[in-house]
C-alpha positions as CSV (number, residue, x, y, z in Angstrom):
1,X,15.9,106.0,356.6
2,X,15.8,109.4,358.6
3,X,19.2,111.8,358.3
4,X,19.4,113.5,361.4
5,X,20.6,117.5,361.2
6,X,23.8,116.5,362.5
7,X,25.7,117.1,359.0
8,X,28.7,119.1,360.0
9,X,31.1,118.7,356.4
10,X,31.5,114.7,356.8
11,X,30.2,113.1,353.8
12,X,31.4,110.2,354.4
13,X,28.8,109.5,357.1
14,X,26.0,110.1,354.6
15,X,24.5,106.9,353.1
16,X,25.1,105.7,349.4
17,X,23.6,103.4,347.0
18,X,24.8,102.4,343.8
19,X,22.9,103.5,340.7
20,X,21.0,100.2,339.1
21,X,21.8,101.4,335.7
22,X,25.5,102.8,335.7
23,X,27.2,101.1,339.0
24,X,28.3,104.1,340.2
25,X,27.9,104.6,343.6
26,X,25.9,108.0,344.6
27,X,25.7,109.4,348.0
28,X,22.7,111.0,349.4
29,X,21.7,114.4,348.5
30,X,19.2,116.5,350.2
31,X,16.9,116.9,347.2
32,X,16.4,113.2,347.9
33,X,15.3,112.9,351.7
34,X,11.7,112.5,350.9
35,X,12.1,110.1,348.9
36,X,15.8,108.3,349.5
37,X,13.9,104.3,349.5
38,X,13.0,104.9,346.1
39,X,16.0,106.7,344.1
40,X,17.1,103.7,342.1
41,X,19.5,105.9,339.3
42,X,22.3,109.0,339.5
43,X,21.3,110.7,336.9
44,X,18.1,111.5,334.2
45,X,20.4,110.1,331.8
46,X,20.8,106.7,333.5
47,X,16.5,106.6,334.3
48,X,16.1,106.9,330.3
49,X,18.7,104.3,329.2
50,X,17.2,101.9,331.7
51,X,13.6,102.6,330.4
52,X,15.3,101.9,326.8
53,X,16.8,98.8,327.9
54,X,13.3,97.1,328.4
């Protein structure tokens, strides 16, 4: 999924997912555009205790 530079304030025209581990939803940051398909968790903290889980 592409954002196009048209960002103006709105954030509630950004996409969001919600985090696999927590439920919370997250909405997309731009640290993220390379690789938005695969962000599955918020936070480090919700990657760790999934990993744990298994």
């Amino acid at each position: 999924m592409k954002i196009k530079n048209t960002f103006k304030g709105n954030k509630s025209s950004l996409p969001s997912k919600i985090c696999a581990q927590c439920g919370l939803s997250m909405t997309w940051r731009k640290s993220w555009a390379k690789n938005w398909d695969e962000i599955k968790y918020c936070s480090d903290k919700c990657r760790t205790l999934s990993k744990a889980k298994v």
